[in-house]
C-alpha positions as CSV (number, residue, x, y, z in Angstrom):
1,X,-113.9,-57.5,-92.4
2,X,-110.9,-55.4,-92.4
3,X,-108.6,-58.2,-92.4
4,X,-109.9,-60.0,-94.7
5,X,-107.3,-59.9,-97.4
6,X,-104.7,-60.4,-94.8
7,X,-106.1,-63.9,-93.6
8,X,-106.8,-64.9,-96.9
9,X,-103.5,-64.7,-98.2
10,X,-102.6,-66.3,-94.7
11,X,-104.4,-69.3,-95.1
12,X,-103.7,-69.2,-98.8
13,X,-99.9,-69.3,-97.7
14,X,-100.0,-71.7,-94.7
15,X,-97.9,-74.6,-95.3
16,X,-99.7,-78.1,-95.3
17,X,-96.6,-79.9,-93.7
18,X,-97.0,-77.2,-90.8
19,X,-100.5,-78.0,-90.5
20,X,-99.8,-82.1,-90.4
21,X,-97.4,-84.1,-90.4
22,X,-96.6,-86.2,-93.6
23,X,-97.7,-84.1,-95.8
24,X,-95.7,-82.2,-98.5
25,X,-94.2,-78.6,-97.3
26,X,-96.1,-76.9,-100.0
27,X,-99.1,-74.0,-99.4
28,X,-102.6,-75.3,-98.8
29,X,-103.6,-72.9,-101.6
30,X,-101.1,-75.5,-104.2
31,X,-101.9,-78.3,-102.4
32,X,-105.6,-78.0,-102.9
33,X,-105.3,-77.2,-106.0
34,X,-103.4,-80.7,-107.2
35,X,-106.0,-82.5,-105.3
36,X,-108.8,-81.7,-107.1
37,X,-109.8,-81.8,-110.6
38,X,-109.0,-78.8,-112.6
39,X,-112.7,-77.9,-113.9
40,X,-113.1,-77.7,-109.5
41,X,-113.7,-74.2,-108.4
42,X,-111.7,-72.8,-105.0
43,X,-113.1,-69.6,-103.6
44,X,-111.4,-68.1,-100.6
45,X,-113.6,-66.3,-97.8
46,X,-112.4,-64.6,-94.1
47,X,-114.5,-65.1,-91.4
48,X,-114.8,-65.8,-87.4
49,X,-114.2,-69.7,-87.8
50,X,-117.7,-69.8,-87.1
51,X,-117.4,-69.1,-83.2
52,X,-119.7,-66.1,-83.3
53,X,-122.8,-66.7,-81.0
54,X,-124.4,-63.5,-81.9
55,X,-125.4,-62.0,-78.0
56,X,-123.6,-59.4,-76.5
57,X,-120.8,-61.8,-74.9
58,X,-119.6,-61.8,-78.1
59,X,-118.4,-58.1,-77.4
60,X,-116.0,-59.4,-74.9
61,X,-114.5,-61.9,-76.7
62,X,-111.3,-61.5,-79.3
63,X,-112.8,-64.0,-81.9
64,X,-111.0,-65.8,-84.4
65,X,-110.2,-65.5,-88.1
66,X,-110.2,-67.9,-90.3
67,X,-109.5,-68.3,-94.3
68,X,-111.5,-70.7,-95.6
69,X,-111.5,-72.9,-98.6
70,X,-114.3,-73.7,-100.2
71,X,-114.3,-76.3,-103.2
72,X,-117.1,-77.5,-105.7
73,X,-116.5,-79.9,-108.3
74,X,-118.4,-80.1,-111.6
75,X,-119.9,-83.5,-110.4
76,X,-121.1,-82.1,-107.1
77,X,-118.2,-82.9,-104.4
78,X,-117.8,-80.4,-101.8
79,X,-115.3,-79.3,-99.3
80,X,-114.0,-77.1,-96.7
81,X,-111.0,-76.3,-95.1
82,X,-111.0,-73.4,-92.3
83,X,-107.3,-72.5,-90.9
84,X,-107.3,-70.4,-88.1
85,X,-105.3,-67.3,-88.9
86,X,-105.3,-64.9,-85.5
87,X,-107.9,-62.8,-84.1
88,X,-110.3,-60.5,-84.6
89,X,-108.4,-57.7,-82.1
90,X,-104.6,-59.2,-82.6
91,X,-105.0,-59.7,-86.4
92,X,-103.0,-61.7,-88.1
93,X,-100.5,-63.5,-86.2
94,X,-98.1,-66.6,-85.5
95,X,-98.6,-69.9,-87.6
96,X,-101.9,-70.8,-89.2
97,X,-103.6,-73.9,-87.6
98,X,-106.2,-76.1,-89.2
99,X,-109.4,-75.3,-87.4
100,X,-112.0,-77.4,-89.8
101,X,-112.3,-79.9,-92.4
102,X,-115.0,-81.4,-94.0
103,X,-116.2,-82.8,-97.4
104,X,-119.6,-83.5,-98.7
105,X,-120.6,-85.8,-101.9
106,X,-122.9,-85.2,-104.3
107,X,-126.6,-85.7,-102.7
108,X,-124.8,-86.0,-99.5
109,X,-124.7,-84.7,-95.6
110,X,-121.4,-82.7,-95.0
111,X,-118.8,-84.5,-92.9
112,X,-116.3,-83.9,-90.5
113,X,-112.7,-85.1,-90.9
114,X,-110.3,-85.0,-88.5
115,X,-107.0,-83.9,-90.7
116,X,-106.6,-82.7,-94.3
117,X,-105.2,-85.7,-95.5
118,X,-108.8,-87.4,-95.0
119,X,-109.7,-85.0,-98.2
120,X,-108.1,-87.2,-100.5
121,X,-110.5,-89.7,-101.0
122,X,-113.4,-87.0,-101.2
123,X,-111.5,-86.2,-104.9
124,X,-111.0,-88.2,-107.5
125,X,-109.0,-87.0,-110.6
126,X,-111.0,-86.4,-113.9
């Protein structure tokens, strides 16, 4: 994807106070990062926010971007965080918006949450 360093450093950059209210007005990339444990890998990926259906209505359609977060833990915790960062035809534009959360545990099913703040009971602080 061509734009792919562009919505990285988008969602990277998106303020977490901008995405909900309450929380602090720093990025998501800093505010991820002192909510999980240090050893906790964060990988950064573009993509289409997963709204692709793969027929050729998809053609037609100015899809979404999204950077997404992706965490592991050493001890198995997951997460995801997918901000919405334009399109596929109008780039990058406007505000980030959180499009996705969700956390899995170790063993576990992945699970929706309806804000980021819900993350912070997925982590615990090694």
């Amino acid at each position: 994807m061509k734009l792919e360093p562009k919505v990285i450093q988008a969602g990277k950059r998106a303020r977490v106070s901008a995405l909900e209210k309450g929380l602090p007005g720093v990025t998501l990339d800093e505010w991820l990062r002192a909510l999980v444990p240090e050893s906790a890998t964060i990988t950064w990926e573009a993509n289409d926010c997963g709204e692709q259906t793969g027929s050729a209505a998809d053609d037609n359609r100015d899809l979404p971007v999204c950077a997404e977060a992706l965490v592991k833990t050493a001890d198995g915790i997951e997460a995801s965080v997918s901000v919405a960062a334009g399109t596929v035809r109008k780039g990058v534009s406007g505000h980030a918006v959180l499009f996705d959360v969700a956390s899995k545990s170790p063993g576990g099913a992945w699970r929706g949450a309806k804000k980021l703040s819900d993350l912070k009971g997925a982590f615990v602080k090694r």
